[in-house]
C-alpha positions in Angstrom: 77.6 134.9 76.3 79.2 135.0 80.3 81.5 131.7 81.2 79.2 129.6 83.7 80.5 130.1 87.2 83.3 127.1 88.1 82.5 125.7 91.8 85.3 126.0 94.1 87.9 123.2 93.8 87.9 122.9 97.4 84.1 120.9 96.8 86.3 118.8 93.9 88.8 117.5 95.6 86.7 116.9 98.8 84.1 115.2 96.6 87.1 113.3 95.1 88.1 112.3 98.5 85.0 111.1 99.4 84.5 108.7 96.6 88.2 107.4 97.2 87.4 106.3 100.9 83.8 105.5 99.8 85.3 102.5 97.6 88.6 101.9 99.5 85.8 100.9 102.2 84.0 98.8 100.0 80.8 101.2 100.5 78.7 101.3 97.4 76.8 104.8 96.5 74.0 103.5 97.4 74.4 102.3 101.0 75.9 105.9 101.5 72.8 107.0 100.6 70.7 105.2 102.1 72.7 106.2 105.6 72.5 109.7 105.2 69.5 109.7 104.0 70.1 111.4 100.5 69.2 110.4 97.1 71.8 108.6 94.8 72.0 111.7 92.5 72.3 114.0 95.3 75.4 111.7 96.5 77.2 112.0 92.8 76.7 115.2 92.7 78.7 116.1 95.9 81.3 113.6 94.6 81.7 115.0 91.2 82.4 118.5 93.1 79.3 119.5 91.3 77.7 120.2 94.7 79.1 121.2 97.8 79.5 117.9 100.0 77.4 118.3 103.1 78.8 118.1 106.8 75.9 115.4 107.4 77.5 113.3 104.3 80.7 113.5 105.6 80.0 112.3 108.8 77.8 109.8 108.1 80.4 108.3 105.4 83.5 109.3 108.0 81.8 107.0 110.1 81.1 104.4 107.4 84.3 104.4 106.3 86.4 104.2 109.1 88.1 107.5 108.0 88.9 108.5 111.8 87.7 112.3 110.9 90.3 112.6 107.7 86.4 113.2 105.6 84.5 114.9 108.4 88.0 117.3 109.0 87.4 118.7 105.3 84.4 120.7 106.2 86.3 123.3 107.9 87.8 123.9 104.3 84.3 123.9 102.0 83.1 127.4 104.1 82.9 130.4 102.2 85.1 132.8 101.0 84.8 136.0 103.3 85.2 138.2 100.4 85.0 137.6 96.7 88.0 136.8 94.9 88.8 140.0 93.3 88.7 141.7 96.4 91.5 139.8 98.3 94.5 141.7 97.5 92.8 145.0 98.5 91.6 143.1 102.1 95.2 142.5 103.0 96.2 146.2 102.6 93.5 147.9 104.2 94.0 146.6 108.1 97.4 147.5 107.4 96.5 151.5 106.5 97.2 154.0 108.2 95.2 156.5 106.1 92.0 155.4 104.3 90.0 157.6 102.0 87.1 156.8 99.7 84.7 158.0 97.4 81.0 156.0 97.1 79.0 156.9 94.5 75.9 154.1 95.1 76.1 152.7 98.2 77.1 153.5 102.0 80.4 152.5 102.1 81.4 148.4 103.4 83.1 149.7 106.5 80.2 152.4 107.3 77.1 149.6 106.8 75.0 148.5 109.6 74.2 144.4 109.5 70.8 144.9 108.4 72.0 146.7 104.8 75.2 144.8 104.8 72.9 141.4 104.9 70.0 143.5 102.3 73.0 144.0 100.1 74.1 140.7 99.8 71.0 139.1 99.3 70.4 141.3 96.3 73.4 139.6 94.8 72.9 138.2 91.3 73.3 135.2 90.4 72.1 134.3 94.3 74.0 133.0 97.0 73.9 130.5 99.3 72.5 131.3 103.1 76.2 129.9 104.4 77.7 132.4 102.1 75.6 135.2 102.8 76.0 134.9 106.7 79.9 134.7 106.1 80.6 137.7 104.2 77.8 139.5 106.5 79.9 138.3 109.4 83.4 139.3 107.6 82.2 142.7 106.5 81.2 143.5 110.2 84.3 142.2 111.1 86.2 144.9 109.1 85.0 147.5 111.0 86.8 147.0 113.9 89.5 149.2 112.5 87.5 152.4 112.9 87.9 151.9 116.4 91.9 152.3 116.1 92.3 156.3 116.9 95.8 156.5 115.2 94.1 155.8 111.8 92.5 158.5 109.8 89.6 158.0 108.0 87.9 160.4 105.1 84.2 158.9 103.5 82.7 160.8 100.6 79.5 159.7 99.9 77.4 160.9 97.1 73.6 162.3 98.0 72.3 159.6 95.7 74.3 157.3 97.8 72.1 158.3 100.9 69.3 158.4 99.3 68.7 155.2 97.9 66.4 153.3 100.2 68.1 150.1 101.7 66.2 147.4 103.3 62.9 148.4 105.0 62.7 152.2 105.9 63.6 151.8 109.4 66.2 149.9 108.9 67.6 152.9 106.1 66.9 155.1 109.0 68.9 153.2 111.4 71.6 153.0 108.7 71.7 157.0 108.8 71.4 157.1 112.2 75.0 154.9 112.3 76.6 157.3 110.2 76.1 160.1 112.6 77.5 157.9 115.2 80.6 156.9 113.0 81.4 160.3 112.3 81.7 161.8 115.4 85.0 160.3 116.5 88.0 163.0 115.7 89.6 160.4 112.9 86.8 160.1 111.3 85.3 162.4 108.6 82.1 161.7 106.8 81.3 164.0 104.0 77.6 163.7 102.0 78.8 165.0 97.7 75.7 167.0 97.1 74.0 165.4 94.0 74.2 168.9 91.8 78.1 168.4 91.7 79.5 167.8 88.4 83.2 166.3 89.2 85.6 163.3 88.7 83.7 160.8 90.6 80.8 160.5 88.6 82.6 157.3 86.8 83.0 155.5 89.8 84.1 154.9 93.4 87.2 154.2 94.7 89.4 153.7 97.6 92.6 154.7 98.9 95.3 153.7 101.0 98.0 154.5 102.5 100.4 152.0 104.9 103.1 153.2 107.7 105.9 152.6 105.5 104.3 155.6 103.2 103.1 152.7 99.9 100.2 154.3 99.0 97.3 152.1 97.0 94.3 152.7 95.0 91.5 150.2 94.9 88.6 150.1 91.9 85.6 147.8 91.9 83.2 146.8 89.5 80.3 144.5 89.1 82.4 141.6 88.9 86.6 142.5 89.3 88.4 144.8 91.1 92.1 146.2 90.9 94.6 147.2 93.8 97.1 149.9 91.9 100.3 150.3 93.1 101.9 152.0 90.2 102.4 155.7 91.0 101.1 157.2 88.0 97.5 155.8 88.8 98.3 156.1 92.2 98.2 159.9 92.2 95.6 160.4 89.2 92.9 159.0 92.2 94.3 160.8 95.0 93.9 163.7 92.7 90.5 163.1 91.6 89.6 162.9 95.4 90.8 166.1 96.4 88.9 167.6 93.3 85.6 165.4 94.8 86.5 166.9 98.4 86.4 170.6 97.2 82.5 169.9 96.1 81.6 168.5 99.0 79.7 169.6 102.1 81.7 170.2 105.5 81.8 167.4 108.3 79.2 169.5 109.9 77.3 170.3 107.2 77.1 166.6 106.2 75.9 165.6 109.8 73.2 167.9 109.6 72.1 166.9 106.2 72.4 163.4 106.9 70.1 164.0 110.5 67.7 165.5 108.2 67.5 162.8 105.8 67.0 160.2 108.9 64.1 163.0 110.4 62.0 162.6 107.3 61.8 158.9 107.0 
């Protein structure tokens, strides 16, 4: 049986906060609610941490309370994590890489997706999220991408066939999304390569990512359904880098990929 997801403490403590000033003030639960027009329950809830306290409740009881913005000041700390938690190690590395090469064996790659599958994605995501955290890690991913722009960066994408051929979204939106891989791959430092499906080779157990920073620390990253690992240890290290130079041997040339990919985008 899975562990029931634990809401941020952030919503705790600023729930906690909010009862504190709430009857420091002399403000029963009630009157609160009645001023910010939720129900009594709906109040506790935020209070207990059980539910994220609202910027409407926290202004209205800021205000109530004579709190002089100390409540209202806590929304900026209740938004949403960019990225899941497992991932944060592996998002301070990769601005900082000089060299960045990946194999995707499901999906187009974070950096590579257009807002439309990026936002498909994550609305797909099981159990459900919220529309604040949806439009934040839609914002952050699109955010990341700014580092294909940086020309003294390489940048190597395999992507598997079935990758590519998985619909995302609407069809013209999965055409669009093709259509933005031929555009990403025509800069010089950046090579996208399409893993034709009949390829037996190391990748089929899952993607990966690596990295490599100016000062020559190399990384691998792994992610699963619901952790991921940053490797540093050289062992592992160079077992991935390995396995991509075996995937890169299967797969079709830059050129080869561009055409394969423009014909995919055709037929839709």
């Amino acid at each position: 049986m899975s562990t029931p997801k634990e809401n941020p403490m952030s919503w705790k403590y600023c729930g906690d906060q909010l009862k504190r000033w709430r009857e420091k003030a002399g403000v029963t639960r009630e009157q609160l609610s009645q001023a910010a027009c939720y129900d009594i329950e709906s109040v506790r809830s935020m209070e207990a941490g059980r539910r994220k306290p609202s910027l409407k409740l926290l202004q209205v009881a800021d205000e109530l309370c004579d709190a002089k913005g100390m409540l209202v000041g806590a929304a900026e700390f209740l938004k949403p994590e960019k990225f899941p938690s497992f991932s944060q190690d592996f998002m301070k590395y990769e601005p900082e890489a000089i060299v960045l090469s990946s194999y995707e064996s499901q999906l187009i790659p974070g950096l590579l997706q257009t807002e439309a599958i990026a936002r498909s994605l994550l609305n797909a995501h099981w159990p459900p999220l919220d529309d604040d955290t949806v439009e934040e890690r839609v914002s952050a991913r699109l955010a990341r991408q700014a580092i294909l722009g940086k020309q003294t960066k390489s940048f190597s994408f395999l992507i598997d066939e079935f990758a590519l051929l998985r619909r995302f979204g609407t069809a013209p939106e999965h055409k669009e999304q093709l259509r933005h891989l031929l555009d990403a791959s025509k800069p010089r430092h950046i090579d996208i390569q399409v893993v034709p499906a009949r390829c037996v080779h190391p990748g089929v157990n899952g993607a990966f990512v690596l990295l490599e920073t100016a000062d020559h620390e190399r990384f691998a990253y792994e992610e699963g359904q619901s952790m991921g690992f940053l490797y540093a240890e050289p062992e592992k290290v160079n077992l991935l880098w390995q396995r991509h130079a075996m995937i890169l041997r299967q797969a079709l040339s830059p050129e080869e990929s561009a055409r394969f990919i423009s014909k995919l985008a055709e037929e839709l």
